[in-house]
Legacy VTK file of the C-alpha trace (Angstrom):
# vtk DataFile Version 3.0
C-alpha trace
ASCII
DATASET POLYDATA
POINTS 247 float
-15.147 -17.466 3.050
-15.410 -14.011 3.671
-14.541 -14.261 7.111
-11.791 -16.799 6.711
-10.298 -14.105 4.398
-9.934 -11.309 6.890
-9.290 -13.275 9.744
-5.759 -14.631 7.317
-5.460 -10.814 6.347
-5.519 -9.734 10.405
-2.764 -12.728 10.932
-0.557 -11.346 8.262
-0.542 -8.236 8.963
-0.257 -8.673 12.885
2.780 -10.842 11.578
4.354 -8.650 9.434
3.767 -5.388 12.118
5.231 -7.629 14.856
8.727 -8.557 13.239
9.074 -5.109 11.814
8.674 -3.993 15.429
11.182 -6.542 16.662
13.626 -5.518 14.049
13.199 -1.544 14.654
13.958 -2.773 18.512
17.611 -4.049 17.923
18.473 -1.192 16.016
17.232 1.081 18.486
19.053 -0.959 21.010
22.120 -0.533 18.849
22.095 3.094 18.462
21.485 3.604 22.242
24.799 2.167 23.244
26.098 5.010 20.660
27.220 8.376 21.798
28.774 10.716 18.904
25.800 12.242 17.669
25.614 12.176 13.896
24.651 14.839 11.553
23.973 17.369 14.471
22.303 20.074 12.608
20.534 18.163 10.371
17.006 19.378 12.279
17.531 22.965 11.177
17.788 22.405 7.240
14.684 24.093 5.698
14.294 21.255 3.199
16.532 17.834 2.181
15.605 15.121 0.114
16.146 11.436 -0.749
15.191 8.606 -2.398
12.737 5.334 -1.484
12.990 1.867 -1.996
9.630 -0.527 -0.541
7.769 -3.495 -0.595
3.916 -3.454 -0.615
1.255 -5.904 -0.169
-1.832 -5.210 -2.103
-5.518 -6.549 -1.981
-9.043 -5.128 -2.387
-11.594 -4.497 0.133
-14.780 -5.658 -2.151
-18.852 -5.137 -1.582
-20.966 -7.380 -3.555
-23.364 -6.230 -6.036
-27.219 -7.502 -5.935
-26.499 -9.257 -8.919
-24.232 -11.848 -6.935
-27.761 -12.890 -4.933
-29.992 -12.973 -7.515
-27.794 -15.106 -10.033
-26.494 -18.578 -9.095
-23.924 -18.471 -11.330
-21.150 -17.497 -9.293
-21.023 -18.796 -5.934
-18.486 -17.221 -3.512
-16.279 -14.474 -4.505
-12.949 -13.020 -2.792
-9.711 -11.280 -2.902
-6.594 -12.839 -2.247
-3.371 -10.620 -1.497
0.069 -10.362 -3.713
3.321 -8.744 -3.030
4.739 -5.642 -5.087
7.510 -3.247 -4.805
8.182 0.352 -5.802
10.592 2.851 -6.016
10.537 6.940 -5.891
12.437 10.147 -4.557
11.081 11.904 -1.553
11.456 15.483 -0.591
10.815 17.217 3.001
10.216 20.551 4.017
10.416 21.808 7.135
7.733 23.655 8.586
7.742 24.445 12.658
10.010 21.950 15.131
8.367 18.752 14.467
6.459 18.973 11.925
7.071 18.613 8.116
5.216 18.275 4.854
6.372 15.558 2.748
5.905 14.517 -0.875
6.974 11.145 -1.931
6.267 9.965 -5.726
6.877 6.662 -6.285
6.697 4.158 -9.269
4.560 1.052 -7.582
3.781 -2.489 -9.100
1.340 -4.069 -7.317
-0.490 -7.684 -7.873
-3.891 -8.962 -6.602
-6.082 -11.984 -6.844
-9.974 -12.429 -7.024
-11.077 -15.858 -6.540
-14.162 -17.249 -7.555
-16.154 -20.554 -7.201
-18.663 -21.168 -9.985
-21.163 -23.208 -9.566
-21.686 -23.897 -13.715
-18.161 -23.625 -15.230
-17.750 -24.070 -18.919
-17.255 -27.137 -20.213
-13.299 -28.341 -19.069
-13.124 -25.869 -16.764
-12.617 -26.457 -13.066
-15.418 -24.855 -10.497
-12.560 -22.131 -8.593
-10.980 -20.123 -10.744
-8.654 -17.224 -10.032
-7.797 -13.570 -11.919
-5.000 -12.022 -11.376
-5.111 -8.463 -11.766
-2.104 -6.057 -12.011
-1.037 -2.285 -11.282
1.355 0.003 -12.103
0.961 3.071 -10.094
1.995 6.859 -10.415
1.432 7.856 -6.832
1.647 11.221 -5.949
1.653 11.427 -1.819
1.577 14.605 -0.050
1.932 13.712 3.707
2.392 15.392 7.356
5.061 14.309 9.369
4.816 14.614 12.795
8.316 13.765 14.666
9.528 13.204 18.224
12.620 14.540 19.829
15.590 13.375 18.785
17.349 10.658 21.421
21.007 10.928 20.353
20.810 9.216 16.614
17.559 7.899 16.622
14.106 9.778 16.358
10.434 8.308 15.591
7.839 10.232 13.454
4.019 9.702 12.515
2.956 10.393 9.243
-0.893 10.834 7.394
-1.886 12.125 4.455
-3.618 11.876 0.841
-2.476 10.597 -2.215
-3.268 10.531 -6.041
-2.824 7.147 -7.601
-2.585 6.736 -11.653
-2.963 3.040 -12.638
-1.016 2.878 -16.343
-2.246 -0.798 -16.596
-5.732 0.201 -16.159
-8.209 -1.474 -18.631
-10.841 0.196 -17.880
-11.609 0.664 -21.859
-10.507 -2.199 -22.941
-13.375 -4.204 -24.778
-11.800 -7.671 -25.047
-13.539 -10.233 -23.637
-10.858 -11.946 -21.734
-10.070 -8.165 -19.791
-12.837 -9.901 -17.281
-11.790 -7.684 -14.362
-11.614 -3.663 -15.231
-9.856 -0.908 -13.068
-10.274 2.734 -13.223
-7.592 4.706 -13.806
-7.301 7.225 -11.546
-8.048 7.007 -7.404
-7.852 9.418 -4.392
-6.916 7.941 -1.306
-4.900 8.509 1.800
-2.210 7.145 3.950
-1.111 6.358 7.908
2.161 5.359 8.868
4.799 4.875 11.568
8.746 5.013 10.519
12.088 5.652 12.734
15.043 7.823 11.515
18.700 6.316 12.381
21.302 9.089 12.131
24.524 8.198 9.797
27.798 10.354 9.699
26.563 10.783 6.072
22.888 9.850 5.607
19.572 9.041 7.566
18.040 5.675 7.254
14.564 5.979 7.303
12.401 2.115 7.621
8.765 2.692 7.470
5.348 1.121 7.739
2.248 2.363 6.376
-1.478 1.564 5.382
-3.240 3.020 2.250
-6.634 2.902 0.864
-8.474 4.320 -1.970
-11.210 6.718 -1.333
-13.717 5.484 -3.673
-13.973 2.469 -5.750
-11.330 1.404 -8.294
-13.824 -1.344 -10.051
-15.547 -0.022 -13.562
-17.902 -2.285 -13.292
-19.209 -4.792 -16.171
-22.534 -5.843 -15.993
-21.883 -8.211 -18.890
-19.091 -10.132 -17.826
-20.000 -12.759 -15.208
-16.904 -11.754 -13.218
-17.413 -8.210 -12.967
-21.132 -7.939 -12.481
-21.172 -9.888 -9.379
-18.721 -7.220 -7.527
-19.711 -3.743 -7.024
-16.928 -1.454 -4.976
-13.341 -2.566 -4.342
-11.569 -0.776 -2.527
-7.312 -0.815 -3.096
-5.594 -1.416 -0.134
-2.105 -1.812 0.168
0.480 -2.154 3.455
4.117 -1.351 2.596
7.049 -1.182 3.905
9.536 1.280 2.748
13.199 2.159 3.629
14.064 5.866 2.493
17.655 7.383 2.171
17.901 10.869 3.222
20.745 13.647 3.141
LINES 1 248
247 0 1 2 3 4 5 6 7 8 9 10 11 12 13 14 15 16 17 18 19 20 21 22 23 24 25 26 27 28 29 30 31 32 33 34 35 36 37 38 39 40 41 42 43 44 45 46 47 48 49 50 51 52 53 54 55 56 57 58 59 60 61 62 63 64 65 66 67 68 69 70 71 72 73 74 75 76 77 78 79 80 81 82 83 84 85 86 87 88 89 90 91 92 93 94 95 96 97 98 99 100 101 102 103 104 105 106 107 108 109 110 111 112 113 114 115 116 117 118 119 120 121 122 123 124 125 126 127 128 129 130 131 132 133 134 135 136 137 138 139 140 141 142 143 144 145 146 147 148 149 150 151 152 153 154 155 156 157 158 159 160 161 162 163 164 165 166 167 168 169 170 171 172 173 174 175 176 177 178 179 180 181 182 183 184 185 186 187 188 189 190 191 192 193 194 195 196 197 198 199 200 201 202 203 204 205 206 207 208 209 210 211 212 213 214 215 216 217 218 219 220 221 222 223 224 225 226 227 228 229 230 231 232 233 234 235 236 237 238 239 240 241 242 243 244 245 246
């Protein structure tokens, strides 16, 4: 199952990079047949800002614990992915010609799915059973941005960095028994991404692609609930796609 699960993850994602590529290549198509050159001294501001608008897709990269091999109870376990969105202001400061330092905070929601298959599930309950488990993120970026010449009104850039990441759904203390699936609260992580800049007479739009992954493990573990003390680590992961708006 395991392997079926990465090898639909690799699809998506291979999907989802290849029509954002397609897409970014008829604009840049567009703005080649375009001559007035917008915003010509935007390249010598020492700082601007904007704001961000983006879709994510979120799952967890997961390790079994030795529990899950020594108890029968729980047969195959695996994340699914779910879609999110988020919003946030960015600010950039320039630092030498081409490169920037850039912090982006953003307000993210973000769903994911854990599927299980039990082998003895309680009585009138069916064998797969799924837990959905939400996030609502602080995340507090601070990135490098690493950007090519500018072609008339259209420039590419690189970007990496490291992030802090405050879940405010976490229920990590809860004590209910139906909060099966716990989350820390706070994660370190970092970031790679790829976006384009398409000069305006009165903004930049900025589309963007980008990979993120926790450092260490969000999971706080359970090792009385049959659902948590299978799993050791998870790891979040999360591709988005963002647009920003910059002045």
């Amino acid at each position: 199952m395991q392997t079926s699960y990465a090898r639909h993850m690799y699809n998506l994602l291979r999907r989802q990079i290849t029509v954002t590529l397609f897409l970014f290549g008829i604009a840049i198509t567009s703005f080649a047949q375009q001559r007035e050159i917008n915003l010509p001294n935007h390249e010598q501001k020492p700082y601007y800002f904007g704001i961000t608008l983006s879709g994510n897709s979120a799952y967890f990269q997961m390790n079994h614990h030795s529990k899950f091999l020594q108890d029968d109870s729980v047969a195959t376990v695996g994340s699914t992915s779910g879609a999110g969105f988020g919003l946030g202001l960015l600010g950039t400061l320039r630092l030498v010609d081409h490169l920037e330092a850039r912090v982006n905070p953003q307000l993210i929601f973000a769903t994911r799915g854990i599927n299980y298959y039990l082998n003895y599930p309680l009585t009138g309950e069916k064998n797969w059973q799924q837990k959905t488990v939400e996030s609502i993120y602080i995340s507090l970026p601070l990135q490098l941005k690493f950007s090519s010449d500018r072609i008339d009104n259209f420039r590419v850039y690189l970007l990496g960095g490291g992030k802090f990441d405050y879940d405010l759904a976490s229920n990590s203390q809860a004590r209910r028994a139906e909060d099966l699936i716990k989350l820390n609260k706070s994660a370190l992580g970092y970031e790679l991404g790829l976006g384009f800049h398409f000069y305006f007479p009165t903004f930049i739009m900025s589309p963007e692609i980008k990979f993120s992954n926790s450092f260490q493990s969000v999971h706080a573990r359970d090792q009385y609930l049959i659902y948590s003390n299978v799993i050791d680590k998870m790891q979040a992961r999360m591709l988005v796609f963002s647009i920003h708006l910059e002045g």
